[in-house]
KOLZADREN-407409 format. One line per 8 residues: number of its first residue (from 0); their letters; for each residue x, y, z of C-alpha. Coordinates in nm, 2 decimals, padded with zeros to 4 digits. Layout:
% residues N
NUM	A	X,Y,Z; ...
END
This chain:
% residues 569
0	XXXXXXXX	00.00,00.00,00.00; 00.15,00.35,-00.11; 00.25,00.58,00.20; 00.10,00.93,00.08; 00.30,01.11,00.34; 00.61,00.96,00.25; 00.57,01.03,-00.10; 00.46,01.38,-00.03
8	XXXXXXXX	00.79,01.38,00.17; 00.99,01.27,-00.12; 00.88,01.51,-00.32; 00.97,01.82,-00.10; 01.31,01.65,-00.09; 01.39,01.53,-00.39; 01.44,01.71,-00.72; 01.41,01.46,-01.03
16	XXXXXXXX	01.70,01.65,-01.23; 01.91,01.60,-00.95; 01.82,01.21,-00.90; 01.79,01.13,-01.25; 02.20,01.35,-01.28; 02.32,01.10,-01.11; 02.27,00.83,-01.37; 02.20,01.07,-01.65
24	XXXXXXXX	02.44,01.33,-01.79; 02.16,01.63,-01.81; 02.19,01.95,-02.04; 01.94,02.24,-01.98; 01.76,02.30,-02.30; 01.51,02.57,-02.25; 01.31,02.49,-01.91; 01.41,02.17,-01.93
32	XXXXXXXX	01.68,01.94,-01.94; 01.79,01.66,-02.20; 02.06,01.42,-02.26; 02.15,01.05,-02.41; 01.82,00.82,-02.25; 01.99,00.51,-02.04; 01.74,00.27,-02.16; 01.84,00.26,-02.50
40	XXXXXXXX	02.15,00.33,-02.75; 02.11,00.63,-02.90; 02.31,00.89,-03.03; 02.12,01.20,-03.02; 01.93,01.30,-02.70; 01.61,01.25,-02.68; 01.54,01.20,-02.33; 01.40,01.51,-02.15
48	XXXXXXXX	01.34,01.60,-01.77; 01.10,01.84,-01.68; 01.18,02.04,-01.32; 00.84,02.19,-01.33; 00.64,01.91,-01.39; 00.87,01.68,-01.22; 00.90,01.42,-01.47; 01.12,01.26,-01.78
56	XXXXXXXX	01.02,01.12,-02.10; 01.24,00.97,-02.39; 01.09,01.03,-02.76; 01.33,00.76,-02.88; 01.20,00.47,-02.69; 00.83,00.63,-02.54; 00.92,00.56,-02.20; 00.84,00.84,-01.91
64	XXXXXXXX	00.72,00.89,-01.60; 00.82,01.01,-01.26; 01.09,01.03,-01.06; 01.00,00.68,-00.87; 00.90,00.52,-01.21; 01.26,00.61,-01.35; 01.41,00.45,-01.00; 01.21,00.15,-01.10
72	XXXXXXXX	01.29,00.08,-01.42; 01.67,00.18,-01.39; 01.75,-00.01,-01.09; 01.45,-00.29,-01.15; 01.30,-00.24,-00.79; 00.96,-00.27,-00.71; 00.72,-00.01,-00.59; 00.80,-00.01,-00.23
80	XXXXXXXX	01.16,-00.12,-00.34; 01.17,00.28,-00.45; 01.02,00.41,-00.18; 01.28,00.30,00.05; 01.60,00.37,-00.21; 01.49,00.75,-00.24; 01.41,00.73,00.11; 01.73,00.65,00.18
88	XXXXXXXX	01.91,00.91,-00.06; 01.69,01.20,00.09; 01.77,01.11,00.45; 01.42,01.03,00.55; 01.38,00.77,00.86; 01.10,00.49,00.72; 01.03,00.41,01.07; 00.74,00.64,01.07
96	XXXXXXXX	00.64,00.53,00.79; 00.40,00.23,00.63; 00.59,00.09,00.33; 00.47,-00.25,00.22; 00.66,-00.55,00.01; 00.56,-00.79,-00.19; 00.94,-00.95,-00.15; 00.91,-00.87,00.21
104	XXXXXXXX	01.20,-00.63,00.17; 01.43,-00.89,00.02; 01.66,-00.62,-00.21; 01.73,-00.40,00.15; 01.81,-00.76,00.36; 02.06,-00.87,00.11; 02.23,-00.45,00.12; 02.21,-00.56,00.51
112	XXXXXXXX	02.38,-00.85,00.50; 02.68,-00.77,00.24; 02.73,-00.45,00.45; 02.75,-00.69,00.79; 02.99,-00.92,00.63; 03.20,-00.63,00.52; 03.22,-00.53,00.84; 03.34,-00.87,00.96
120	XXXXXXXX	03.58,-00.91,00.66; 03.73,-00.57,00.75; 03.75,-00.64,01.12; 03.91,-01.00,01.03; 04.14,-00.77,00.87; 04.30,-00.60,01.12; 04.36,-00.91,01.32; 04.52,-01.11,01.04
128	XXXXXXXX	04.89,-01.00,01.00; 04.91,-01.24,00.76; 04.62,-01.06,00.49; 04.77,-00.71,00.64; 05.16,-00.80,00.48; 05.02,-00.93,00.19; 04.84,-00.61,00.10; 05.17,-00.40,00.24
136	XXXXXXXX	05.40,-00.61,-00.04; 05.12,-00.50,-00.30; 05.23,-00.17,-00.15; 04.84,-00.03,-00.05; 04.84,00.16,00.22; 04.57,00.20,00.50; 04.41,00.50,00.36; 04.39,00.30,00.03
144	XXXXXXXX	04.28,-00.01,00.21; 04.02,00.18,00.40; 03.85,00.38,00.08; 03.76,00.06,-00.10; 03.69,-00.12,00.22; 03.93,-00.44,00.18; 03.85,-00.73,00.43; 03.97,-01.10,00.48
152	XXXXXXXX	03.79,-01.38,00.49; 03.90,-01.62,00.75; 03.98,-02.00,00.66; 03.67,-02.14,00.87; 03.38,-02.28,00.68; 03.12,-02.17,00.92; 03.31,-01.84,01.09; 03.09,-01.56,00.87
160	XXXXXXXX	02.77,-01.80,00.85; 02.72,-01.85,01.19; 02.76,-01.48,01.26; 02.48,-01.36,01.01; 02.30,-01.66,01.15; 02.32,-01.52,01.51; 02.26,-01.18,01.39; 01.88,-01.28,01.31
168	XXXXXXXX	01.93,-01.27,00.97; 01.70,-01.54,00.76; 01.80,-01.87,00.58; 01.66,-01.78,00.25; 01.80,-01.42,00.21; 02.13,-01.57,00.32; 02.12,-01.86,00.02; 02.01,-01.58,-00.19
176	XXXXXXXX	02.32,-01.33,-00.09; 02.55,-01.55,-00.22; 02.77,-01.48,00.08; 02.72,-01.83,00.22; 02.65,-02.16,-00.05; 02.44,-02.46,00.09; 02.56,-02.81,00.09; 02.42,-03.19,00.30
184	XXXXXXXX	02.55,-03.02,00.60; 02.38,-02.69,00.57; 02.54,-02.35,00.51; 02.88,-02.23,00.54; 03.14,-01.96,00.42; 03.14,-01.89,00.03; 03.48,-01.73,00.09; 03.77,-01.91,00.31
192	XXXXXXXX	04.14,-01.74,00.36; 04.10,-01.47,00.08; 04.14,-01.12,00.07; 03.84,-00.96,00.00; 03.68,-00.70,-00.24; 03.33,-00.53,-00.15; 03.18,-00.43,-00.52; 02.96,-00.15,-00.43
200	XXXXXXXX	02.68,00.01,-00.64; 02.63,00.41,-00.76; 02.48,00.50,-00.46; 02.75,00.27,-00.23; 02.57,00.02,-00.10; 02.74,-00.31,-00.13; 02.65,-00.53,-00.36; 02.83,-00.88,-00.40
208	XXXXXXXX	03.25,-00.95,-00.35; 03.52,-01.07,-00.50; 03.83,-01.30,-00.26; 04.16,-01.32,-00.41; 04.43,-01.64,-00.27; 04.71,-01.50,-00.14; 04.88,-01.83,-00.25; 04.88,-02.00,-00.59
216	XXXXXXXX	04.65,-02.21,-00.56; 04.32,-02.19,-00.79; 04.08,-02.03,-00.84; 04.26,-01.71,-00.79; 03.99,-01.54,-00.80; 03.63,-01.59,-00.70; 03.30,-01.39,-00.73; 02.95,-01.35,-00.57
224	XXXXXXXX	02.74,-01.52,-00.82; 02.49,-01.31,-01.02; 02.17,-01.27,-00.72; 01.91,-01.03,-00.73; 02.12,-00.73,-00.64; 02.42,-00.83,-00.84; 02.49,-00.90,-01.21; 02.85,-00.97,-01.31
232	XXXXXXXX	02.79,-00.88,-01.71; 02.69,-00.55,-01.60; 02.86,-00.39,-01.30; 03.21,-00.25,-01.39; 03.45,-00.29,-01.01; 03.54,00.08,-00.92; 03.30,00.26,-01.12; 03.18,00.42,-00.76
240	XXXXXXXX	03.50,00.52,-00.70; 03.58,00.68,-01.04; 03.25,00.82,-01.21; 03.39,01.19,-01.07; 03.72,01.09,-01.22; 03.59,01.01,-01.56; 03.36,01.28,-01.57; 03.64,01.49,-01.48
248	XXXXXXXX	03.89,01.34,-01.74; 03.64,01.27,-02.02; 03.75,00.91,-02.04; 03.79,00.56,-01.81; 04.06,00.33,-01.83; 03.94,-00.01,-01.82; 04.20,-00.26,-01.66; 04.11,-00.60,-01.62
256	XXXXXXXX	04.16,-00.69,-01.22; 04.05,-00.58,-00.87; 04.47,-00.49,-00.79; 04.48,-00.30,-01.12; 04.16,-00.07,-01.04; 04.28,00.03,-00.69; 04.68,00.06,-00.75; 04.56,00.31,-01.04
264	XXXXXXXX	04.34,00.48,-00.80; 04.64,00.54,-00.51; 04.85,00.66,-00.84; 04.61,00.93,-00.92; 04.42,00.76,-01.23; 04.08,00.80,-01.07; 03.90,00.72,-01.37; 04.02,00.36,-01.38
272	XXXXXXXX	03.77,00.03,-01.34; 03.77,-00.29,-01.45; 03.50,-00.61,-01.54; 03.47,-00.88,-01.30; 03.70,-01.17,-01.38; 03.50,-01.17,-01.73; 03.52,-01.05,-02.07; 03.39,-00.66,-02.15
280	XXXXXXXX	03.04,-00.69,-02.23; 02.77,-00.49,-02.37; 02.61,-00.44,-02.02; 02.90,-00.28,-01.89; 02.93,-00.02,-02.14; 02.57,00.04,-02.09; 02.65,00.16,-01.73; 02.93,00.33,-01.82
288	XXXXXXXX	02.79,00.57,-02.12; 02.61,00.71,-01.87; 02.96,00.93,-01.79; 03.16,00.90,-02.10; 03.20,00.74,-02.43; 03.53,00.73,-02.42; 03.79,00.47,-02.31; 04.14,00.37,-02.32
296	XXXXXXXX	04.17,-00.05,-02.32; 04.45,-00.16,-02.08; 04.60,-00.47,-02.12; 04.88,-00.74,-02.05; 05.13,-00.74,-02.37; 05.10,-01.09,-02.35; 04.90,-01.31,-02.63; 04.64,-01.33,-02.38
304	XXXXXXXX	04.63,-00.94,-02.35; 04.58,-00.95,-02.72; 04.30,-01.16,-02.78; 04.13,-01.00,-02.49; 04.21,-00.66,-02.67; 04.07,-00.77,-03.05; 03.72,-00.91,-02.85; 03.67,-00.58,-02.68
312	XXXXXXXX	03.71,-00.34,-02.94; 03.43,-00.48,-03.16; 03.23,-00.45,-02.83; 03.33,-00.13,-02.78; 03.26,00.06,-03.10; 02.92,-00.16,-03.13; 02.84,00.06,-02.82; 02.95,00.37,-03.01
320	XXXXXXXX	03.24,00.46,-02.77; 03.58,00.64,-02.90; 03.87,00.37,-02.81; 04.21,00.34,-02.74; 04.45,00.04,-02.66; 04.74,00.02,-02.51; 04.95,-00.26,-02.45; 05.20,-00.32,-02.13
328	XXXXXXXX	05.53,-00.47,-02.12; 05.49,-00.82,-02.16; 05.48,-00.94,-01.76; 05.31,-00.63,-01.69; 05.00,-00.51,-01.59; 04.89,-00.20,-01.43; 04.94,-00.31,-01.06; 05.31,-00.42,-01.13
336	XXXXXXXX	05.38,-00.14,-01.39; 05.26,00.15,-01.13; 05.46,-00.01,-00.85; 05.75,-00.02,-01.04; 05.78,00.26,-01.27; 05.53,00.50,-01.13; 05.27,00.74,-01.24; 05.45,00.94,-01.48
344	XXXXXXXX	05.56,00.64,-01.68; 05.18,00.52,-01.72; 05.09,00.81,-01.80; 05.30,00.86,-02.11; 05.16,00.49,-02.18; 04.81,00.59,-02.15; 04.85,00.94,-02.37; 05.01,00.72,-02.64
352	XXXXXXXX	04.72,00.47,-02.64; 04.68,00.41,-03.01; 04.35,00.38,-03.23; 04.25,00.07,-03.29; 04.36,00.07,-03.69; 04.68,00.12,-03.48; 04.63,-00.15,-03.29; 04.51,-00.42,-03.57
360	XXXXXXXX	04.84,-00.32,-03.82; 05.06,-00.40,-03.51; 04.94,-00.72,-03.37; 04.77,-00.89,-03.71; 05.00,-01.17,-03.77; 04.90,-01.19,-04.12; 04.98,-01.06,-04.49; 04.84,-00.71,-04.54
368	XXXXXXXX	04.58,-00.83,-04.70; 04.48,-01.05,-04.42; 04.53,-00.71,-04.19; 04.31,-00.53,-04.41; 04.05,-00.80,-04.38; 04.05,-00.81,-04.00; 04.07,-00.46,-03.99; 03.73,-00.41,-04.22
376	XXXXXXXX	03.54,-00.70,-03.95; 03.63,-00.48,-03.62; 03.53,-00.08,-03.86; 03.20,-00.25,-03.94; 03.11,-00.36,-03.56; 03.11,00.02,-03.57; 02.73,00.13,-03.47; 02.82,00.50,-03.51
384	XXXXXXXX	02.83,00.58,-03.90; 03.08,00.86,-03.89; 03.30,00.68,-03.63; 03.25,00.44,-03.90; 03.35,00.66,-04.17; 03.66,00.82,-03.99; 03.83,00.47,-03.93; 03.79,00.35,-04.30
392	XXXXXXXX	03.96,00.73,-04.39; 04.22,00.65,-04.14; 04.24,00.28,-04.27; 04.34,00.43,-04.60; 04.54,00.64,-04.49; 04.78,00.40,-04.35; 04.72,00.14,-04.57; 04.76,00.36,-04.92
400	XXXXXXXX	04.45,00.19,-05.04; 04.12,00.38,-05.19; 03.80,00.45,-04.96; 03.63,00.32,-05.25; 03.80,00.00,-05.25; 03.80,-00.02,-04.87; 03.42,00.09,-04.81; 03.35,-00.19,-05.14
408	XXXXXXXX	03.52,-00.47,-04.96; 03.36,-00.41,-04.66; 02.98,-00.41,-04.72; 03.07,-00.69,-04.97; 03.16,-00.87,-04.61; 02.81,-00.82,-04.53; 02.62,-00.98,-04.78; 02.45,-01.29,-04.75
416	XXXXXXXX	02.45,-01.60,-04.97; 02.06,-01.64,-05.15; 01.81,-01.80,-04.92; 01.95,-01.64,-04.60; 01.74,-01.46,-04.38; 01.89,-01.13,-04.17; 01.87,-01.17,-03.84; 01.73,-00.81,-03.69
424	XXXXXXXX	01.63,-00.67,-03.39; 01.29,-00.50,-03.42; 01.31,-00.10,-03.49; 01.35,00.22,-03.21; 01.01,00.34,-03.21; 01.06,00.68,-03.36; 00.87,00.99,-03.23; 00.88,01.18,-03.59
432	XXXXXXXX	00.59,00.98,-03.75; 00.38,01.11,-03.44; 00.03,01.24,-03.57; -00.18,01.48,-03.35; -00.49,01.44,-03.42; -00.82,01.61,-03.25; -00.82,01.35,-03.01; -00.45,01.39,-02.84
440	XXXXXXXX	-00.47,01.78,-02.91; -00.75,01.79,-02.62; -00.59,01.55,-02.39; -00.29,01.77,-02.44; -00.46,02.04,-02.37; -00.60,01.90,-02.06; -00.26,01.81,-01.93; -00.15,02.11,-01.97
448	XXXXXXXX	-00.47,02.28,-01.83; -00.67,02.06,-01.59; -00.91,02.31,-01.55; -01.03,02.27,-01.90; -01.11,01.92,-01.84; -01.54,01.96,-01.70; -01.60,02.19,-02.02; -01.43,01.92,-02.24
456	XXXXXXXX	-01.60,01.65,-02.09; -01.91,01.82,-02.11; -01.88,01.89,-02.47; -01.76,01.61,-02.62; -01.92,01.25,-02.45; -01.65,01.00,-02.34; -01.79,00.70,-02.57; -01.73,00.97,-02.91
464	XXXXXXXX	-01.30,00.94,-02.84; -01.24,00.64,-03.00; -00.85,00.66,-02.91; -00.90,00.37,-02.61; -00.57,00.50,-02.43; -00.71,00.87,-02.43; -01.03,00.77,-02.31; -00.87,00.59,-02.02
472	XXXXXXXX	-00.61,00.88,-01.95; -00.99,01.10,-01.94; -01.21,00.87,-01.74; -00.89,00.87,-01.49; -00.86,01.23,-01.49; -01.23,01.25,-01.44; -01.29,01.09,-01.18; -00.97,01.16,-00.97
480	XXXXXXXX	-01.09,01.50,-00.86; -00.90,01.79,-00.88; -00.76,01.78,-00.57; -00.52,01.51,-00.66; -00.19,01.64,-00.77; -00.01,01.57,-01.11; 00.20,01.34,-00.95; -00.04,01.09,-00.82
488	XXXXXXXX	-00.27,01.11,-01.12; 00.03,01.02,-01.30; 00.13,00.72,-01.05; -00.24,00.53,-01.12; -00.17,00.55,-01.49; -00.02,00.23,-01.69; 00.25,00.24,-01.89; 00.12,00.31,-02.20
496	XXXXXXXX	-00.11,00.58,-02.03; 00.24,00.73,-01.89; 00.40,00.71,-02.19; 00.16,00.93,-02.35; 00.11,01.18,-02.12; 00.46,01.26,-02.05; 00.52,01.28,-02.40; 00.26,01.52,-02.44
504	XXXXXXXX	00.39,01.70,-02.18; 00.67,01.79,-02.36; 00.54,01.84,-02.68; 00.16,01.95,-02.68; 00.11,02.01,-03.02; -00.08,02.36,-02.93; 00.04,02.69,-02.90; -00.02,02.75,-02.51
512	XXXXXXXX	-00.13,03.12,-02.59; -00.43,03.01,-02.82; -00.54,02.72,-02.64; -00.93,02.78,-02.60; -00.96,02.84,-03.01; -00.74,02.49,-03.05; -00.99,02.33,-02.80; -01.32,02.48,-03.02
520	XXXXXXXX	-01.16,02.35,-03.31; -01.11,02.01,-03.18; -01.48,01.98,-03.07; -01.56,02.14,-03.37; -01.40,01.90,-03.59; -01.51,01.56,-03.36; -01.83,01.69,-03.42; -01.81,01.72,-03.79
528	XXXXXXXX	-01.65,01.39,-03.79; -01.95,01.22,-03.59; -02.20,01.43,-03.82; -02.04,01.25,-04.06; -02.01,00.92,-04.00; -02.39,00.93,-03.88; -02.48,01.02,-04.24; -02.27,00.76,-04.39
536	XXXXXXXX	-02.44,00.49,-04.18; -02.79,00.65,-04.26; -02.72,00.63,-04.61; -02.63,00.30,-04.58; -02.96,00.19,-04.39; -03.16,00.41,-04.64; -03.00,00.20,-04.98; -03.10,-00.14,-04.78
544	XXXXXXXX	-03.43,-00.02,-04.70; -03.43,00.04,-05.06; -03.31,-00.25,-05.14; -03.59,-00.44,-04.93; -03.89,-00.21,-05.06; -03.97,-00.13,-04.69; -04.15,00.21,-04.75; -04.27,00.28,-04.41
552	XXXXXXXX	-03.86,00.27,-04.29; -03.77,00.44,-04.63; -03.96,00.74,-04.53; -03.88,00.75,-04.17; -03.49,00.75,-04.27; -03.52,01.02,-04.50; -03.70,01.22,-04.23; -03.41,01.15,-04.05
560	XXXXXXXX	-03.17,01.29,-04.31; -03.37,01.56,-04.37; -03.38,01.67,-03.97; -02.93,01.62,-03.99; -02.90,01.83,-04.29; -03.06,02.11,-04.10; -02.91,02.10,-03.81; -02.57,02.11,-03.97
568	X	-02.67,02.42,-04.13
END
C-alpha cells in the first residue's frame, strides 16, 4: 500500500534532475533538461526532464514517468523497493512510515547483510597479520585499504555463516546473498582465507564481493554469483570510485583486475575500473555511457592481453564509444607497472594509447591483405556511421588503399548468400511519425490545463473518443478530482497511459497562448466527424431499406436525413 505522506515527503526533498543527474548526464535545453536516454543506445538525445512538472520522458523509446518510475525501471525495484532507495538518498527515517513489500523487503536484507559481512571481513582484517603484509607487499596503504573497504575472509567454513545466522538474519535471504552456499550439511562460508573486495553500487551500498588467494592455488579469484542485487555482465568494479574521475577526465581506463583498479586509483588515475573476472560486455558499457563514451583499453602485452584486446574493441565501437588500446610490457600489468615505474611512466603509456587501426596493423599476424580484412570485421562492428566513416579514412590512410576499395570490400563482407534470412532486432520506435490528431490535441490540452477538463467532458461524450488510451487517461482524470496532484494522477496510470502523457507534456502540439480556439476546433471538428459518419451509416440503412422495398422505414430514414442536414446548417 502506497505511504502518501512519504511520498509527499519525497517530493519536497527530492528534485528529479538532481536524482535522474546522477545516472543521466543532463543538459538544460530551454526549461528543461535533455541528454543520451539510459534505456536505449542512441546517439542523439532524446530523453527530457522536466523540473516543473517533475518528470522525464524519452521520444526515442516512449518511455516516461516520474521520478520513482525512473528508479524502477533503472535499478529494476519494485514499488515499495523505490520508496525506501529515495528514502534512503533523501535522508528520511521509514520508521514512521508504512511501506509495504511484496518480497518482504528482500533487495534491502541482502544490502544488510553484504554491508555486515564487510564489516566482519574488515574487522578480520585488522587481526590477520598475515592478509595485512600481503596487501603492504602490493604496496596499498591503509588509507587505500580503508576507501575501498578491503577485508579477509578467515579459513573457517562456518566463521561468517554463523555470525549472520546469530545476527537474526533469515535462511533464504542468506542462500540468496550469495555470501554463504548450501551443501548436505547446511550453510557455510562462500569465501575461506581470501582477501576480500566489497563491489559496491552508484549509490554505495554493497552489492556482492570478489576473494583473491594470497597463494597460488586456484581459483585465484572468486566472485559473488549473479543474485538479485548483483549481475557480473553489467557492473564495472570501481566505477563508484571513479565516475567523478571520468567525468572529470572525459574518459575511463578499463584494466582488467581488482589490484589494477585500486593501485591506479592510489597513483592518481581516478577514472580507472575494470569487469569482473569476465570479458567486457555490452552491459557494462551500458553503465558506463552514462559518464563517458570514451575509453582507453588496458592490457597485458601478452598473447592473452591481445586476444582480450581484439574481443573488446568490436564490443566497444558496437556501443559507439571512442577507443584506445594500449599494451603493457609483456609481464606487466597495471598493478606491477605503477609499482615499479610510477605514475608518470603510465601516463605517457596511457597518452600514447593508439586507435585501434593502430592496434590491428601492429598485432595482425598476417599478410596485409589478411590485416586489411581483420581490420574491415572490427570498422564494421562500428554502430556510429561517422565513427565508421573516420576509421575507414584512417584505414586508408595508412594502408595507401582507396576508400572506394575499402568501403566496397567491406559491405561486400556483409552480404548474405541467397536464401539467408537477416537476423534483426525489431526498430527504435521513432517519435517523428507522431500524428496529432483532434483527439490527443485535447488531452494535451487537458494536461497542460486541468481546469479545461469539465467543459471538455461536457462537450464532447467519453464514448465519441475512439482513441482507447485517451479515453482511459480522461475517465482517470475525471474521476480523480482535482484535488489530486499531477504526481499521483500520473502514478495510477499504466504504462502506456504514462508514456503518453509525458510525451505530451513535452510536446503539446498547441500553442499555449491560443489554447481555447485549439480546443473549439477540436470539438468542432469531432463533431463534424460524428456528423459524418452518422450520415454515412444513414445512407447506408436508407439503400437497404431500398433494397428491401420497406417504405414505411424508407420514409422514416429520409426524415431522419432531412432533420441532420438542417441541423448542420
Amino acid at each position: 500500500m502506497k505511504d502518501e505522506r512519504l511520498l509527499e515527503e519525497l517530493k519536497t526533498r527530492l528534485d528529479i534532475v538532481d536524482v535522474i543527474s546522477d545516472y543521466v548526464e543532463l543538459k538544460r535545453a530551454g526549461q528543461n533538461y535533455k541528454g543520451l536516454c539510459p534505456f536505449h543506445s542512441e546517439k542523439t538525445p532524446s530523453f527530457m526532464v522536466s523540473p516543473d512538472k517533475q518528470i522525464f520522458h524519452c521520444f526515442g523509446c516512449g518511455v516516461g514517468g516520474n521520478v520513482i518510475h525512473f528508479v524502477i525501471k533503472y535499478e529494476n525495484l519494485s514499488f515499495p523497493e523505490s520508496l525506501r532507495f529515495l528514502a534512503k538518498k533523501a535522508g528520511i527515517d521509514l520508521k514512521e512510515y508504512r511501506v509495504q513489500s511484496g518480497d518482504d523487503g528482500l533487495r534491502e536484507k541482502l544490502l544488510e547483510i553484504h554491508a555486515v559481512a564487510a564489516q566482519v571481513f574488515a574487522e578480520n582484517l585488522k587481526k590477520s597479520k598475515t592478509a595485512s603484509s600481503y596487501l603492504k607487499k602490493r604496496g596499498l596503504t591503509e588509507e587505500t585499504i580503508h576507501s575501498f573497504s578491503l577485508g579477509y575472509a578467515l579459513k573457517e567454513w562456518h566463521h561468517l555463516s554463523n555470525y549472520l545466522k546469530e545476527k537474526g538474519f533469515p535462511r533464504a535471504a542468506l542462500s540468496q546473498s550469495g555470501i554463504v552456499s548450501s551443501g548436505e550439511k547446511g550453510i557455510y562460508d562462500t569465501f575461506r582465507d581470501r582477501i576480500m573486495f566489497p563491489i559496491v553500487d552508484l549509490q554505495g551500498g554493497i552489492i556482492a564481493f570478489g576473494g583473491r588467494v594470497m597463494d597460488e592455488s586456484q581459483p585465484k579469484y572468486l566472485n559473488s554469483p549473479d543474485t538479485p542485487l548483483f549481475k557480473k555482465g553489467e557492473t564495472l568494479y570501481g566505477l563508484a570510485h571513479a565516475k567523478d574521475g571520468v567525468r572529470k577526465k572525459g574518459y575511463a581506463v578499463i584494466v582488467e583486475g581488482y589490484f589494477d583498479v585500486i593501485v591506479c586509483h592510489h597513483y592518481g588515475f581516478t577514472n580507472a575500473i575494470a569487469p569482473l573476472g569476465t570479458a567486457l560486455t555490452p552491459g557494462h558499457l551500458q553503465r558506463l555511457k552514462r559518464f563517458t563514451k570514451k575509453a582507453v583499453l588496458v592490457f597485458d602485452g601478452d598473447e592473452a592481453g591481445k586476444a582480450a584486446a581484439k574481443r573488446s574493441v568490436p564490443i566497444l565501437l558496437e556501443q559507439g564509444f571512442t577507443s584506445k588500446i594500449l599494451l603493457l610490457p609483456t609481464d606487466d600489468d597495471p598493478d606491477s607497472f605503477l609499482r615499479k615505474n610510477g605514475e608518470k611512466r603510465f601516463a605517457d603509456l596511457v597518452s600514447g594509447a593508439v586507435s585501434p587501426i593502430d592496434f590491428v596493423m601492429a598485432v595482425s599476424k598476417g599478410d596485409r591483405t589478411e590485416m586489411v580484412h581483420e581490420a574491415l570485421r572490427i570498422i564494421s562492428s562500428a554502430g556510429d556511421v561517422i565513427m565508421k566513416e573516420e576509421l575507414v579514412r584512417e584505414l586508408s590512410e595508412k594502408t595507401g588503399l582507396r576508400e572506394t576499395i575499402l568501403r566496397e570490400e567491406m559491405e561486400g563482407r556483409g552480404k548474405r548468400p541467397k536464401g539467408k534470412a537477416a537476423i534483426t532486432s525489431s526498430p527504435t520506435p521513432s517519435p517523428r511519425g507522431f500524428c496529432y490528431d483532434d483527439e490527443l490535441l485535447l488531452l494535451s490540452a487537458v494536461i497542460a490545463f486541468p481546469e479545461k477538463l469539465d467543459h471538455i467532458l461536457q462537450t464532447v461524450a467519453m464514448e465519441e473518443f475512439s482513441n482507447p488510451t485517451v479515453r482511459r487517461i480522461l475517465e482517470k482524470l475525471g474521476t480523480g478530482g482535482h484535488g489530486e496532484s499531477f504526481e499521483s494522477i500520473l502514478s495510477s496510470l499504466g504504462d502506456e497511459e504514462k508514456a503518453l502523457v509525458t510525451k505530451l507534456t513535452f510536446h503539446p502540439g498547441f500553442d499555449h497562448e491560443v489554447v481555447e480556439r485549439n480546443i473549439e476546433d477540436c470539438v468542432r471538428s469531432m463533431a463534424e466527424r460524428r456528423s459524418a459518419e452518422q450520415r454515412k451509416q444513414l445512407h447506408e440503412r436508407i439503400r437497404q431499406a431500398e433494397k428491401k422495398g420497406d417504405q414505411d422505414l424508407l420514409y422514416a430514414l429520409l426524415k431522419e436525413r432531412q432533420r441532420l442536414i438542417k441541423e448542420a446548417r
